[in-house]
N, C-alpha and C positions, 0 to 999 in steps of 0.2 A: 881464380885467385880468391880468397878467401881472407878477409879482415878482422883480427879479434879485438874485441874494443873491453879491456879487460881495468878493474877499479877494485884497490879494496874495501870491503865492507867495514865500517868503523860502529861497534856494537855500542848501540843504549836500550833504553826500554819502550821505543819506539820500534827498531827493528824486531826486538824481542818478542813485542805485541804483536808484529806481523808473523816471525815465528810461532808463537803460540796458537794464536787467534784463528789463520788463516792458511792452518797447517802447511806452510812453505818449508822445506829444508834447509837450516840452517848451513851458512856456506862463509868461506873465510874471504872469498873476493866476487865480484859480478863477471859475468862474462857475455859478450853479445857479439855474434859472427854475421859479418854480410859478407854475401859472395857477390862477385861481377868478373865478366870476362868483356875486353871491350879491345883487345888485341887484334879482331877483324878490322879495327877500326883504320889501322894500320897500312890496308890493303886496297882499299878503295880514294877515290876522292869525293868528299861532303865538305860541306857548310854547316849543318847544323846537329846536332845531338842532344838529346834529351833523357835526361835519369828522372824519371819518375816513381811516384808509389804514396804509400800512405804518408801520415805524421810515422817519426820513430821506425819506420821502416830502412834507412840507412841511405839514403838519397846524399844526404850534404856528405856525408863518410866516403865515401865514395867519389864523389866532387873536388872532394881535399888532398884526393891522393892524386888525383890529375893533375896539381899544380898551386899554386898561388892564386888566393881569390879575393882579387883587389877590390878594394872601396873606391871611389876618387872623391876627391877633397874641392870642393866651391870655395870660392871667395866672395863671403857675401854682400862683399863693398863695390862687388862690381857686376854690370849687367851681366845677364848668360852667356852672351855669344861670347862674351869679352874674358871669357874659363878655358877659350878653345884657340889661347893664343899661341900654338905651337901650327896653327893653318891662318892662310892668309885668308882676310874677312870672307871673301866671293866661297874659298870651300868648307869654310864654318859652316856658313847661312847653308851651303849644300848638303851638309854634312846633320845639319839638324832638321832642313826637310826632307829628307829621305828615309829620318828613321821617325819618321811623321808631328815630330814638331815643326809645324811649319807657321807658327802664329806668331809674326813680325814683331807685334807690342807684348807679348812672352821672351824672345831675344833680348830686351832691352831692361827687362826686371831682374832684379839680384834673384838666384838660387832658394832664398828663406819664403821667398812670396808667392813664389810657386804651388799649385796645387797637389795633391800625392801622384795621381798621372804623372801630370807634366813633369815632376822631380824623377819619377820614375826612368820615364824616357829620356832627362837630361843623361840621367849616370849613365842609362845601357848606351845613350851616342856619345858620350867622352871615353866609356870603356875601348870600343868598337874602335871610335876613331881615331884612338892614341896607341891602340894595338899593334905593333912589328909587323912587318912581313912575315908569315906562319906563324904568326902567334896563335895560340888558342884563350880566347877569352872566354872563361869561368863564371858563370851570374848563379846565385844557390835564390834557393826562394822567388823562382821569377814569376811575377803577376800576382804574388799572395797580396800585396797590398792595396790592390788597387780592386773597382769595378769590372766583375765579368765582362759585361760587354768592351768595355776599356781593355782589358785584359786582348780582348778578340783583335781591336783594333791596333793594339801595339807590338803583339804577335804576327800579323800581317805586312805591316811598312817595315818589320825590322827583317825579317825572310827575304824581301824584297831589295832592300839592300845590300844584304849579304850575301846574298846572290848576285847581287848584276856588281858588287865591287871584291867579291873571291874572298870573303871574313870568314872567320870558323869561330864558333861559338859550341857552350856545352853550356845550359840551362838543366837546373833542378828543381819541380815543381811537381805540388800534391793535387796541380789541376790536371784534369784530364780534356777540358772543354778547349782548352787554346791548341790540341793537335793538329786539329784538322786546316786552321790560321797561321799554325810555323811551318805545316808540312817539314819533318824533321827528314832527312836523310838517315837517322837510324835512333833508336830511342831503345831505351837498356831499365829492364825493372827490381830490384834486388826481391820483391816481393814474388818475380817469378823464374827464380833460380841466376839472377844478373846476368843470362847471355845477352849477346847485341842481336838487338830485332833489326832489319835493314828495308827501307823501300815504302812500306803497306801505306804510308800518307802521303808519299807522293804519287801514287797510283789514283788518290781520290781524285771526286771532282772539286771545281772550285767554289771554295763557299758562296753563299749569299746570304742578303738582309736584306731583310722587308721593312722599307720605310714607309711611313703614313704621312701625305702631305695634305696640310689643312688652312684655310685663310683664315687669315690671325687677324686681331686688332694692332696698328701701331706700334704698342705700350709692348708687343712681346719682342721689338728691337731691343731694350734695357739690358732683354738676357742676353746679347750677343755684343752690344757695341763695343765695348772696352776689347776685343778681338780684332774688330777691324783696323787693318795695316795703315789706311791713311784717316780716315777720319769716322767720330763717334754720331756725327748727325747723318741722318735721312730725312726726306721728304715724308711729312706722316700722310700727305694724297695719296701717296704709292701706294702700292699693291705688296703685302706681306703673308708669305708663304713659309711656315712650318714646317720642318721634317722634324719628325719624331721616329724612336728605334726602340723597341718596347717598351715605349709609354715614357722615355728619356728625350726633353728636346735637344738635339744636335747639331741642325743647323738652318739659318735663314737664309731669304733670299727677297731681296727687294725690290721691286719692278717699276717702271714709270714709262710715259709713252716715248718714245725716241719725233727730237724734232729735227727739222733740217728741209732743204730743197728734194725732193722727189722720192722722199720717202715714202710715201704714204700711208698705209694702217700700220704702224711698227711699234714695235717696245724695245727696252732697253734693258740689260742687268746693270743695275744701281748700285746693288749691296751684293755680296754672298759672304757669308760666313759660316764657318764646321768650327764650332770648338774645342778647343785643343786636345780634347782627351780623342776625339776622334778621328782625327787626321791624321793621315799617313797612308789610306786606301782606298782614295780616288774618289771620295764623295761629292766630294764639292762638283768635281767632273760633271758626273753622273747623275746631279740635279741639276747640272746647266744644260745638258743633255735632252734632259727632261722637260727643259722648262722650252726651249728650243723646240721641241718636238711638239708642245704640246698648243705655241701661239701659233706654230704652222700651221697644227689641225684648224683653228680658229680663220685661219687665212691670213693671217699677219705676218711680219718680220721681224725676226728677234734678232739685234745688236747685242755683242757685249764691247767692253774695253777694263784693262789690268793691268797695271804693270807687277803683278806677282808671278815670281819667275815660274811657277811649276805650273800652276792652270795656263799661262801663254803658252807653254812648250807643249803642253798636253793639246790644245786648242790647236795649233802648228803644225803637228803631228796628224792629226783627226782629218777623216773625209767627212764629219759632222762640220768642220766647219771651213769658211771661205775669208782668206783675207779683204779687209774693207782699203781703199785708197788710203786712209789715215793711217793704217797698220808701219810700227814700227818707224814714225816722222817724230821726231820732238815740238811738241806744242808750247808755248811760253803760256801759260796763266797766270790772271794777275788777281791776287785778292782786292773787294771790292773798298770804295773809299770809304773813310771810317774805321778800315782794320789795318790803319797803319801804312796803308796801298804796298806793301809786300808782295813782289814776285818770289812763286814757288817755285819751287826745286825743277831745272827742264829734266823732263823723263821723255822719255822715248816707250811707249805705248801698246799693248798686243791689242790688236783693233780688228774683232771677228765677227760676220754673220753667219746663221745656223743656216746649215743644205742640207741636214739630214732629211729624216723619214717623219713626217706627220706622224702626232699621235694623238688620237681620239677618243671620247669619254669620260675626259675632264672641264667640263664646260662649267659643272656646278662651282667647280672654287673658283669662278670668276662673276659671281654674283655680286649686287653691290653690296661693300660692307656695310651700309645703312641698313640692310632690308637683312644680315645676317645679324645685326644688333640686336631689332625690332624681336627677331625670334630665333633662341638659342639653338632649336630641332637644326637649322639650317647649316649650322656649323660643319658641315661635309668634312669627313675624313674618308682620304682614298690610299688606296695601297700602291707601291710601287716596287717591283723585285728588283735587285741588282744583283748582276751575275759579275762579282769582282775577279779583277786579271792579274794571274798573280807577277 
């Protein structure tokens, strides 16, 4: 099929000059042809599709003949979740982590206060989740606004969705780097003759990212607290663990010793936090994982407790970890006196110990932060691969 995208020319001494100038042949109208053929498309079943190519190479032209390509509209007087009132609360909150906003106190901010990410990933889960049975949802310009790696991260939780809940989507983008994070079921280039290419990204392997985790001081909670779902304090005694993802911090994790009757040498996750531009592809996991693995090598026990509903289901799921007695009891906690003495909200709790596999050759980030203060050389940064599941 073949598109002509045809304009008349309206003559001044500016086109003139390019006439003259720039020996162009003078002509009474413009004309620009994209071809694409996507009628195999037809034939198979996908989720995902991708028009790619340069600027000006005919990508969104292309995108507009497939159909109507919706904005959607926020109301900025009211929190985000509270945009997605056509689901009931339990499959909003589902509905916005799984295409990786999953950041509790981001749910509860109007749409204007949002960061370009996080707006970004609002629209693609109100498009997705407002979308008909068969529908095909249309996104032009997908990930030009935001950071590459951002870009990597919200290509990945959105694939992941649209797959395990049967969406069909058709993205049009001048990146090339997010292929290999949508694995597209067929991508179409008008730059090289518009036929439909089929398969070659779901054949790859699955990505990874190399995180670098480093003990921090304290003060590097500041970047993450306003993230955390229940509360912005931590213990500054604790133990504070860095991930960083090319030279980007991404997410903390808190540690403190776990006390109790017959514990003995154990730690505890206090904190974890990923923020929100990179959630959606199992990090947070994958550093409890880690962090699990690594008090083991030490000889110790590593507890957690959550009640965020995707790290408990993830934790549930896993032979990395064991449920504790407390798992899933409602606890009554009472604020202490002086704050009013307010009882908190009864939650009911995912309450996990780590069984996985030792991991050894992390001993330096557990130095004391006194002695890494004393001298900056000490500051250890260690590399960690993660082989993400799509």
């Amino acid at each position: 099929m073949k598109i002509e995208l045809k304009s008349k020319i309206k003559k001044d001494k500016y086109t003139q000059y390019v006439y003259d100038t720039l020996d162009v042949q003078e002509s009474e109208e413009s004309i620009v042809e994209v071809e694409f053929n996507l009628g195999d498309a037809k034939n198979f079943d996908w989720n995902i599709g991708v028009i790619y190519g340069g600027s000006g190479s005919g990508k969104s032209t292309i995108l507009k003949r497939m159909g109507q390509i919706k904005e959607p509209i926020f109301d900025n007087e009211k929190p985000l979740i509270s945009n997605f009132d056509w689901l009931e609360p339990k499959d909003a909150s589902f509905l916005l982590t799984s295409i990786g906003l999953s950041s509790i106190p981001t749910w509860l901010r109007p749409f204007r206060t949002l960061s370009n990410g996080e707006q970004y990933r609002a629209k693609v889960a109100y498009l997705i989740g407002k979308a008909n049975e068969g529908e095909v949802v249309l996104i032009d310009e997908f990930t030009s606004v935001v950071d590459r790696d951002v870009a990597k991260a919200m290509s990945f939780s959105m694939q992941k969705y649209l797959r395990r809940n049967n969406k069909r989507v058709i993205v049009a983008s001048c990146h090339y780097d997010i292929m290999e994070w949508l694995t597209p079921d067929w991508t179409c280039s008008p730059q090289k003759g518009g036929a439909l290419e089929r398969g070659q990204w779901l054949r790859q392997s699955r990505p990874n990212i190399e995180l670098q985790v480093s003990r921090v001081e304290s003060d590097t909670w500041d970047l993450f607290k306003k993230h955390h779902y229940m509360s912005d304090k931590a213990n500054k005694a604790y133990m504070y663990f860095l991930f960083t993802w090319n030279n980007k911090p991404i997410a903390i994790s808190v540690i403190g010793r776990q006390v109790g009757q017959n514990v003995g040498f154990a730690f505890r996750d206090s904190r974890i936090v990923v923020l929100p531009d990179f959630q959606g592809m199992g990090i947070g996991s994958h550093i409890s994982n880690f962090l699990g693995g690594v008090f083991k090598g030490m000889g110790a026990k590593y507890f957690t407790k959550t009640i965020h509903p995707a790290l408990g289901e993830y934790r549930a799921k896993s032979d990395k970890w064991e449920a504790t007695n407390h798992n899933g009891k409602i606890r009554k906690d009472n604020k202490s006196k002086g704050d009013k003495y307010m009882s908190l909200q009864q939650r009911a709790s995912y309450c996990y110990k780590y069984v996985g596999e030792p991991i050894l050759g992390y001993e330096d980030i557990f130095k004391p932060i006194k002695e890494m203060r004393e001298n900056k050389k000490k500051q250890i940064k260690l590399f960690i691969h993660l082989t993400l599941m799509m």
